[in-house]
N, C-alpha and C positions, 0 to 999 in steps of 0.2 A: 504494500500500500504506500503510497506518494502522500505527501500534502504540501502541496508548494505554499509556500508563504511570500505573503506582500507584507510588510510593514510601513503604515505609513502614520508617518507624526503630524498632526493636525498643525495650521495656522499659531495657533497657540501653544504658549508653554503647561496650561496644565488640561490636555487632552491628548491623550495614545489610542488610537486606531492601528491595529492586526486585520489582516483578509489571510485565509487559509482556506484553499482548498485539500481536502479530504476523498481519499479514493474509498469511497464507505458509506453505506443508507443514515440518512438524516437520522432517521430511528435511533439506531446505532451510537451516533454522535450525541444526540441530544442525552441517552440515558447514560452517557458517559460522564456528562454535568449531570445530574442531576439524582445519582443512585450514588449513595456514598462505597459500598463496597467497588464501586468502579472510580468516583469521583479519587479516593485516597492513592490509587495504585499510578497516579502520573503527575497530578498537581506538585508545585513548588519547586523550586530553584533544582536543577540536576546534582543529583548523590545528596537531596534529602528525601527525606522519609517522614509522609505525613499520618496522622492520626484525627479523624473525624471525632469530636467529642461532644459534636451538639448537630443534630441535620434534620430539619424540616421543613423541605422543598415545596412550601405554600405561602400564598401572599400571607406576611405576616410572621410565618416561621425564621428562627433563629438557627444560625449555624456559630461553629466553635471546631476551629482546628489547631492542631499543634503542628509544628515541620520543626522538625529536630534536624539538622545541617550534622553532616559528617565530622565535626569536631565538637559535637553535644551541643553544641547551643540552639536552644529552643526558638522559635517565632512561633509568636499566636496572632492570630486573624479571628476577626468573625465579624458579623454583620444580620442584618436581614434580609429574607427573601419578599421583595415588593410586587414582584409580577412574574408569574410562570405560565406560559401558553405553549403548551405540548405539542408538536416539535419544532416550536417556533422559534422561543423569547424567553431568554430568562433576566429578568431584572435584579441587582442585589447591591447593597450599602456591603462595604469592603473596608474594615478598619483593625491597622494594627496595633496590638495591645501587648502588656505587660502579661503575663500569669495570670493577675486577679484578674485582668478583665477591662482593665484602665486604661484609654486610647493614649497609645504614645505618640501617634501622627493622624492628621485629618482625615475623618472621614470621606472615602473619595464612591463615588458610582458604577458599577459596573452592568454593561448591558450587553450580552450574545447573540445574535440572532445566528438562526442556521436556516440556511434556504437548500431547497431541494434542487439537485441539479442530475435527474433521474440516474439514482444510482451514486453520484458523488452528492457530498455536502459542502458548500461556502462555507465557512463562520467567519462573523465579523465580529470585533471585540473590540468596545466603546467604554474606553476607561476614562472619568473625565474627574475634573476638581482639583487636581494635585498641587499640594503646596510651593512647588517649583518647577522649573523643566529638569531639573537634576534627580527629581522622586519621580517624573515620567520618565524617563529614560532607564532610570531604575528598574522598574515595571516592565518596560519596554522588553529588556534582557532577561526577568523571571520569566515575564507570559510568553516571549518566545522561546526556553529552554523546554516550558510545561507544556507550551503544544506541541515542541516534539517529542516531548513522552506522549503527549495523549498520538502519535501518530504511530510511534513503537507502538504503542500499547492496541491500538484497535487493531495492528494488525496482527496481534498475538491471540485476540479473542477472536477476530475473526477466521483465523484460521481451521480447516474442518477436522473434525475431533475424528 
């Protein structure tokens, strides 16, 4: 499986736009956001290892992850889920925190869409708000290490058993 990536940085400094195509059914893609047994196996920076500690994928629901980086040091994230349209859209508030749970940097927006392209999937990835162009770019470098796990990755489930 292929997934060519476009990355493109908005007019602004605090908005990162991703285009990636995916050689893989929307279906496929979309339940890979959105099922945490799938969601944990590709998310976060390459040679970390994350742990879902809070997921429910409903306008409203709270998520809570850990990504432990290769030399133990922890990152938490978590946010809410504002809008989910199956196999569309998934809308979420994206804030990094301490342990307890105490934003260490601004709350920023994240927004996916996946469009069907019979048989491949688009996803476009709308990160906006960041407190500088130096946390978008930042970003910039995670979301594209974790789409190419998520492109390992679907093409390891999709392989026939």
């Amino acid at each position: 499986m292929t997934a060519l990536s476009s990355a493109v940085v908005a007019d602004s400094s605090d908005v990162l736009i991703i285009e990636r195509v995916f050689d893989a059914p929307r279906e496929l893609i979309f339940k890979c956001w959105t099922e945490p047994e799938h969601f944990a196996r590709w998310i976060g920076p390459k040679g970390f290892h994350s742990e879902i500690l809070v997921w429910e994928p409903r306008s409203g629901g709270n998520y809570r992850i850990r990504k432990r980086g290769p030399d133990g040091l922890d990152l938490w994230q978590q946010g809410v889920f504002c809008e989910i349209v199956p196999p569309e859209r998934i809308v979420r508030t994206y804030c990094w925190t301490d342990a307890g749970g105490r934003p260490t940097r601004p709350e920023t927006l994240l927004t996916v869409t996946f469009s069907d392209l019979g048989g491949r999937t688009r996803l476009v990835l709308h990160h906006a708000m960041f407190e500088s162009a130096g946390a978008r770019d930042d970003h910039q470098r995670g979301w594209s290490t974790s789409l190419d796990q998520l492109a390992e990755y679907i093409e390891r489930v999709s392989e026939p058993m």
